[in-house]
Every structure is written in structure tokens, then in C-alpha cells.
C-alpha positions in Angstrom: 28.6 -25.1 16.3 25.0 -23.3 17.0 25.8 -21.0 14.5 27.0 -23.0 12.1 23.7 -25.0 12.4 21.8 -22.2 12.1 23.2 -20.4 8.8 23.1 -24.3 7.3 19.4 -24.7 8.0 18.4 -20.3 6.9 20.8 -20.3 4.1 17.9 -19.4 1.2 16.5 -16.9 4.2 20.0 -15.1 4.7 20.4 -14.7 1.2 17.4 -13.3 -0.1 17.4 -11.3 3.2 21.0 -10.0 2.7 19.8 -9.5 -1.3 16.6 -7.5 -0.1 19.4 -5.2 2.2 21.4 -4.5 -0.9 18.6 -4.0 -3.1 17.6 -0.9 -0.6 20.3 0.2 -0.7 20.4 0.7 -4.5 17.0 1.7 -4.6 16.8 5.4 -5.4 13.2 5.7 -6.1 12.1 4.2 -2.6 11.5 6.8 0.1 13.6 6.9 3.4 10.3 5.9 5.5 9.7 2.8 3.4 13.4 1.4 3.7 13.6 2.1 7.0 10.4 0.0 7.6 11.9 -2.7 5.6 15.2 -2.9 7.1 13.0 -3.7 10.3 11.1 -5.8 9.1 14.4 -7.7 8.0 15.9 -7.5 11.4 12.4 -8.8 13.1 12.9 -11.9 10.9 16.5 -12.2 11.8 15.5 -12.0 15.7 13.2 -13.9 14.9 14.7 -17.1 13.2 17.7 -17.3 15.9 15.3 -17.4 18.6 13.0 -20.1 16.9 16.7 -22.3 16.5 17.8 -21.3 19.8 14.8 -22.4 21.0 15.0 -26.0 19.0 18.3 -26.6 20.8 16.7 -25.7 24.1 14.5 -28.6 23.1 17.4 -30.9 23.4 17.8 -30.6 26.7 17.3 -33.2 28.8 15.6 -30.8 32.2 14.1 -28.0 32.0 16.0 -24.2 31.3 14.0 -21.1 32.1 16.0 -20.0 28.3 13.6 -22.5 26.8 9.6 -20.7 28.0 11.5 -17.2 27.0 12.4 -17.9 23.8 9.4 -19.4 22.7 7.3 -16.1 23.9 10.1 -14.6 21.9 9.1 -16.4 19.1 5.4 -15.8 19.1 5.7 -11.9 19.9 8.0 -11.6 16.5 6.0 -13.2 13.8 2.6 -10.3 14.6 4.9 -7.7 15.2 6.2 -8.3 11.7 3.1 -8.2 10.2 2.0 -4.7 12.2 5.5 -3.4 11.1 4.9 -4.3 7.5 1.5 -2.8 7.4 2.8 0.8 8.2 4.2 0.7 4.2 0.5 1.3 2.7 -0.9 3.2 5.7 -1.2 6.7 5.1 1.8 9.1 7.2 -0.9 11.3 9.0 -2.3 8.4 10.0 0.2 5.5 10.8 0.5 6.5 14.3 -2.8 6.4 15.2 -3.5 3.2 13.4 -0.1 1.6 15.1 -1.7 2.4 18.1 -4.6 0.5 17.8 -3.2 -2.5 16.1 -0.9 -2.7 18.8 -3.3 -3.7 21.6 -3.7 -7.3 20.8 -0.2 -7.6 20.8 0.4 -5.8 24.1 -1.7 -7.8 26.3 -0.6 -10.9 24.5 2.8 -10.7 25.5 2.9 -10.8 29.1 0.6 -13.7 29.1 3.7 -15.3 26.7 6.1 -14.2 29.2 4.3 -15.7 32.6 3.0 -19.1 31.6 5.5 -20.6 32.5 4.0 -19.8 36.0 0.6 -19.5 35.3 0.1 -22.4 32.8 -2.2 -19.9 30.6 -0.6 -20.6 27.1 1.8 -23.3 27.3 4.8 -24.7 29.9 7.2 -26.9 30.2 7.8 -29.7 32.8 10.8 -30.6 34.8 11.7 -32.6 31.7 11.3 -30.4 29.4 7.9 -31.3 28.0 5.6 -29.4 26.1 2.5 -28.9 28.4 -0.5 -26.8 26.5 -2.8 -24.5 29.0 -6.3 -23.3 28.2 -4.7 -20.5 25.6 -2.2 -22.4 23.8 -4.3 -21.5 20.7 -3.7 -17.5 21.3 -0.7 -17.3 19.1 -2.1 -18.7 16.5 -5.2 -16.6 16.6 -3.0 -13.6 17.4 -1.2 -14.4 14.1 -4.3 -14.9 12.0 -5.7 -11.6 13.3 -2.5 -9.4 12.1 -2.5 -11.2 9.2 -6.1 -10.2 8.0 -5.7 -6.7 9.0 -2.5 -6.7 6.8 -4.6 -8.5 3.8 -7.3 -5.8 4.3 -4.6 -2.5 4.3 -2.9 -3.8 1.2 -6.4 -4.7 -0.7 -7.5 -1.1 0.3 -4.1 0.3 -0.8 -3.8 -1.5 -4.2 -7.2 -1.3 -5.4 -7.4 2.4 -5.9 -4.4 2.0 -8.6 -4.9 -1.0 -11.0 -6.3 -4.2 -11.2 -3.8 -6.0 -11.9 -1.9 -4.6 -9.3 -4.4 -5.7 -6.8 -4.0 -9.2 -8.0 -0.4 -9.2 -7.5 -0.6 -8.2 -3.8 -3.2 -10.5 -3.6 -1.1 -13.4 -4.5 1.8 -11.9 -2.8 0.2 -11.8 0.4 -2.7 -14.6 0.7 -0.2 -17.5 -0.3 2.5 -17.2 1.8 0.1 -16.3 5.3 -2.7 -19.0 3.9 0.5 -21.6 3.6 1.9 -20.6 7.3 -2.1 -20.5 8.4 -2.4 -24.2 7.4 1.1 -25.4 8.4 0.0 -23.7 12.2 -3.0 -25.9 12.4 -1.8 -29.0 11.0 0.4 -29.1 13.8 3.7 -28.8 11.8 6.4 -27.7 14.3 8.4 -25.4 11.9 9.9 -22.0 11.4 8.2 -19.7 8.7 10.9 -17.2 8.3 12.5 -19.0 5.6 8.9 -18.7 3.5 8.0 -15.2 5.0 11.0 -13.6 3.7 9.8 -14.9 0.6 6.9 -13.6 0.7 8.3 -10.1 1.8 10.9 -10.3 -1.3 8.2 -10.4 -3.7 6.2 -7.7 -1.8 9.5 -5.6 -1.6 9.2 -5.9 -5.3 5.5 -5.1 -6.2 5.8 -2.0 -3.9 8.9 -0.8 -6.1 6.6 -1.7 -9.1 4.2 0.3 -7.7 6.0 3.2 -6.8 8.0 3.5 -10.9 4.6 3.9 -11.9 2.7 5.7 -9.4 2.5 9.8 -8.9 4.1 10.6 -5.2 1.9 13.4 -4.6 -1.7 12.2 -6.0 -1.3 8.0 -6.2 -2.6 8.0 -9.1 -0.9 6.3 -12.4 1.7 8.8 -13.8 3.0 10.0 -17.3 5.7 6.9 -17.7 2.8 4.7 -16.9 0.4 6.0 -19.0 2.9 6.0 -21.8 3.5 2.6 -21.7 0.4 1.3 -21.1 -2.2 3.7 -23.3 -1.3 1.0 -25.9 -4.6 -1.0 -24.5 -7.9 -1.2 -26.2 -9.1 2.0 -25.3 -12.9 2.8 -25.6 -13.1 6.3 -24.1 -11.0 8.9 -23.1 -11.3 12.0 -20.6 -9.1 14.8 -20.8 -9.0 17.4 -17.5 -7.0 20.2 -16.6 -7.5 22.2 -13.8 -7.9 25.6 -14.0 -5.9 28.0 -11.8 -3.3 26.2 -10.9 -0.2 28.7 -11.2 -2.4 31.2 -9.6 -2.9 29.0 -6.6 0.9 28.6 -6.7 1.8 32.1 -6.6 -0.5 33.6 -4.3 -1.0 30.8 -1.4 2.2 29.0 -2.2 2.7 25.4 -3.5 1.5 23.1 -0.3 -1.9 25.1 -1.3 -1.6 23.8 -4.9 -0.6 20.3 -3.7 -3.3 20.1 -1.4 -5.6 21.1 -4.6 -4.4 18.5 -6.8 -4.6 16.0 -4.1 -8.6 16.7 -4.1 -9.0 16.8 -7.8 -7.4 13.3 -7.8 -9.4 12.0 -4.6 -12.6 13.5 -6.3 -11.4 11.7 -10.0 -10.7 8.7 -8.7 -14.3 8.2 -6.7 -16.0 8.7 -9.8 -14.0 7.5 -12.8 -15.9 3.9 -12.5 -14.0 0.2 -12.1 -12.9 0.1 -15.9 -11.2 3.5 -15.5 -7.2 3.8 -15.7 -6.7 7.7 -14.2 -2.9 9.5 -15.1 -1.7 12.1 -13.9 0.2 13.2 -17.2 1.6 16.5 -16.3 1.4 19.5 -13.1 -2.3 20.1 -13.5 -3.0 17.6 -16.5 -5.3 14.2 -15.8 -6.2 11.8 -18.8 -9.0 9.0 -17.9 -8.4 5.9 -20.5 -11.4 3.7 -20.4 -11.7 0.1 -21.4 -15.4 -1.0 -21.6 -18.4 2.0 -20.6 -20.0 3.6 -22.8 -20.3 7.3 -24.1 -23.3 7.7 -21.6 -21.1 6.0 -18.7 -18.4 8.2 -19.7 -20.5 11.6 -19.7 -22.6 10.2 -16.0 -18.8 10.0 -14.4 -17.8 13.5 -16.0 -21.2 15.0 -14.1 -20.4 13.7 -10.9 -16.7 14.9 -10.8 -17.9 18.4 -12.4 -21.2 18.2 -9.4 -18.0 17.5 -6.5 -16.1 19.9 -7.5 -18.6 22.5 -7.3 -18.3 22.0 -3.3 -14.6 22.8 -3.4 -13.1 25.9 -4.3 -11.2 24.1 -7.4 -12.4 24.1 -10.6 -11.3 21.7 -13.8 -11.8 22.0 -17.5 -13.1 18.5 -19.2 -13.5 17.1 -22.5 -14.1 13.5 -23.4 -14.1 11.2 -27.0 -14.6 8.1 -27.7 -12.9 5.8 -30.0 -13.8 5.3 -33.4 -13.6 2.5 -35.4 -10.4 2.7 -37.4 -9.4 5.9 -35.2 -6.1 5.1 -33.5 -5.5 5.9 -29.3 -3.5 9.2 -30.3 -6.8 11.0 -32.8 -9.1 9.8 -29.7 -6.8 11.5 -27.1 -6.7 14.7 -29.4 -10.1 14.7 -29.9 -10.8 14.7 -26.2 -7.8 17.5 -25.4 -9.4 19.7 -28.0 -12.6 19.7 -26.5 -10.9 20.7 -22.9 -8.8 23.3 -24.5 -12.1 24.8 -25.7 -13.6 24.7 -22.2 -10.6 26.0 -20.7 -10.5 28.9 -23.0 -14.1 29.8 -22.2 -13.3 29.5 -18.7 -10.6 32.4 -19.0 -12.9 34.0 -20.6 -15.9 34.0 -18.6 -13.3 35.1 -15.7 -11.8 37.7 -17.5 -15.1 39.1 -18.0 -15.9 38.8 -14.5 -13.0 40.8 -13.3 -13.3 44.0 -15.9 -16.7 44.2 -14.8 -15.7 43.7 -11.3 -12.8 46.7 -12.1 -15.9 48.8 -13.6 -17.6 48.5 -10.3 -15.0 49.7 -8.4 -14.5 52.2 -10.5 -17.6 53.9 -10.9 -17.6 53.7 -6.9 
């Protein structure tokens, strides 16, 4: 009959949950780590809806059940180990343990006061007849709660932002609604479960990070070529072509984690500098394009001298060229303008090395 009950009142949150399962599940371009995160995050929720209605029927007891205190430190461990779960999706993999770690502090020395206040009266306990009786800390959970949820506002804000704008709007929206909705709901005193509107919230996430990923580049994060073909369509000011120089030598002599590592730099170092109206594509092994909206040619040249002045501290090097769109030019002539001007910088490049190298084969000779 409990159970019955319970799939009555969580029938939208079993579905969409159940949907979200089979849409992993289906999901080829989602990595292991991400749907493994996920299908956690869907059995937290799960745990944590029965014990919220578990606890509701305790409720209708007429004297107290030590079930009744257990469950509801049950209930108020779950919802921030959701939220610390769902954060490890847009933390970085060399760093996710670390920052686990830390953001699990809070939560440890949370719970035990949960699981003892029955006894010591610290949060909240209940009376012989089953009252609700608040102690000195029955606002912890609730502060607990808004805590994880601002760290997992900042991550995804600091994640998003280095993409698109409109990306960062979505996760905005994705995330602020549904925690400012449970925020309010938790301090106007409504006694209710938020699974139903967190799995919600977590279906559109699931969504906006499989966005994200179709038209993100798994090695550099920035945009990639389907992206940039489907979105170069904008109006485009200003274009910068860059190509690194190198590359297949890098390959072949330190292997290819060397040459990941290299264009992992060159898109670190591209995306500090493009400027906030810049849309940055990885088009190709060791191709970038730069499609501005806005900036000027002078803009446009300032951001190609500080990527060029960055670079110099590495030991990678990239050929540039830049254009800017004329009036009754279309996107394509503005793109080839700029790709002609690299290809001429390239070229002197290999030049200027294979110069460097017969004279440096002379010398050796004539030792």
C-alpha cells in the first residue's frame, strides 16, 4: 500500500527519471564518467524520495519510532550530496578528487549532528508523541543546502562561460530556477519533497550538457568544426585564421600525448585572449578560426599580439592571419582572405626554418 502511495504521488519523477536512464543509455556521444555520474545522481534522488515518503508515513504515527529521526537525517544528507555529486560533471578529471574532497567537509560534519539529535536536541527531535521539536541548528540543513547549491551555480558558470554565451545562459536558467524555487519553498516553511522538481531540473541539465558536448572539441573545449559550420552563418565582423606550426613533427618525434598537450595550450592561450565577442573553433588537427561579432580591426590585431607575445613563452609556435568583413563581402571571401594571409606566414615560417637548419648542417660540417 506504501508503495503504491509512493509511485502515485512520484509518478512525473519516475518517468522523467526512468526516461533520463534510457536516454544514457542511448547516448553514444556521452563519456562513461559522465553517465556514471548521472546514474548516481538518479539513484541519490530515488533514495532520496522513498526516504522523504517513508518518513511522511512515520509522521502518522501516533508515538514516537526511532525509524522517524533516521529518516529525516536521511533526507537532509541526500539532497547536498546530490548537488556535490552533480558538480563532479564540469570539474576538471585531474582535479575532481581534490575538489570532492574539500566540498565534502561540510557535509561530513553535518551528518553526525543529523544522526544524534535525537539525543542531543542540536537540529531537531521528536517527542514521545511524535512532535516536531526544532533545537538551536534546525536551520543547518537549509544552510547546508544553500551552500552546495552556490558552489554548484559557481562550477557550472565557470564551466560554461569559456564556450558561448548563450550557453552560459542556458545553465544559468537551468540551474538558478529550480535551487532559487526549492531555496524559497525551504524558507517559507513549505513541508514538501523537491525530488519531483529536482529531477527536472537535472533532465534539462542532462540535456544542455549533451548540447554541449555535440558541439564542443573533447580534447581543447573549445567550439568544433560541426559547430562552426552551423553557426559561422552569424554577422561576422572579423575573422582569425591560426594554424600551428609543427604539429606532425611533434607527433612523430615525442608521440601524440606531446601534441595533445600542445594543442591544449594553444587553445588555453586563444581562448584568454580572443576577447568576450569572440566565438573560437577548433576546425581541424592543428587548425583554429576566431569569428568575431563586434571589435574592431584594432581589437582584432591587440588580441592577435597577445596570443603571438604568450606563445613566445612556450615552446609552440602558430601561424596567424586575420580579415575583416567587407561591406557586400560574404563570411566565406572574409574567411579566405584571412586563411591566405596564414598560409603566407606559415610558408615563411618553413622557410625561415629551413634556412636555419642548412646553415645549422653547414656548421657542422665545416667542424
Amino acid at each position: 500500500m506504501v508503495f503504491l502511495e509512493y509511485l502515485i504521488d512520484n509518478f512525473e519523477m519516475v518517468f522523467e527519471l526512468i526516461g533520463l536512464l534510457i536516454m544514457l543509455g542511448i547516448g553514444i556521444h556521452i563519456p562513461d564518467r559522465i553517465k556514471s555520474i548521472t546514474r548516481t545522481v538518479v539513484a541519490l534522488l530515488f533514495a532520496e524520495s522513498i526516504a522523504y515518503h517513508l518518513e511522511a508515513w512515520t509522521q502518522t504515527f501516533e508515538t514516537f519510532t526511532l525509524l522517524r529521526p533516521l529518516l529525516t537525517a536521511v533526507v537532509y544528507s541526500l539532497y547536498p550530496l546530490i548537488l556535490i555529486v552533480m558538480t563532479k560533471i564540469t570539474t576538471d578529471d585531474s582535479m575532481s578528487r581534490k575538489i570532492t574532497t574539500l566540498l565534502l567537509i561540510p557535509e561530513a560534519i553535518s551528518i553526525p549532528l543529523y544522526l544524534t539529535s535525537q539525543w542531543t536536541h542540536l537540529v531537531c527531535w521528536y517527542s514521545v508523541d511524535n512532535k516536531y521539536q526544532g533545537g538551536p541548528l534546525s536551520s543547518l540543513p537549509y544552510f547546508i543546502f544553500i551552500f552546495y547549491s552556490l558552489v554548484f551555480l559557481i562550477e557550472n558558470l565557470h564551466f560554461f562561460k569559456r564556450v558561448r554565451r548563450v550557453s552560459l545562459l542556458a545553465s544559468m536558467y537551468v540551474t538558478i530556477v529550480p535551487l532559487a524555487g526549492v531555496v524559497c519553498l525551504m524558507f517559507l516553511g513549505e513541508a514538501r519533497d523537491y525530488c519531483a522538481l529536482l529531477s527536472a531540473a537535472i533532465l534539462l541539465y542532462f540535456i544542455l550538457v549533451y548540447i554541449h558536448m555535440a558541439e564542443t572539441d573533447p580534447l581543447t573545449s573549445l567550439l568544433n568544426r560541426y559547430s562552426y559550420d552551423n553557426e559561422a552563418k552569424k554577422n561576422i565582423t572579423g575573422v582569425i585564421s591560426i594554424d600551428m606550426n609543427g604539429l606532425k613533427t611533434l607527433n612523430d618525434t615525442e608521440g601524440h600525448k606531446a601534441g595533445d598537450s600542445a594543442l591544449r595550450t594553444i587553445a588555453e592561450i586563444l581562448r584568454k585572449h580572443a576577447g568576450p565577442n569572440a566565438s573560437i573553433y577548433r576546425i581541424g588537427g592543428d587548425e583554429f578560426v576566431i569569428l568575431y561579432s563586434g571589435p574592431g580591426e584594432r581589437e582584432i590585431v591587440t588580441a592577435i599580439e597577445k596570443m603571438r607575445s604568450e606563445l613566445a613563452s612556450t615552446k609552440y609556435s602558430c601561424s596567424f592571419g586575420h580579415a575583416m568583413s567587407m561591406h557586400g563581402e560574404s563570411l566565406s571571401e572574409t574567411i579566405s582572405t584571412s586563411d591566405s594571409r596564414m598560409y603566407k606566414e606559415k610558408a615563411k615560417y618553413y622557410s625561415e626554418l629551413g634556412n636555419d637548419r642548412r646553415k645549422a648542417g653547414r656548421s657542422e660540417d665545416d667542424a
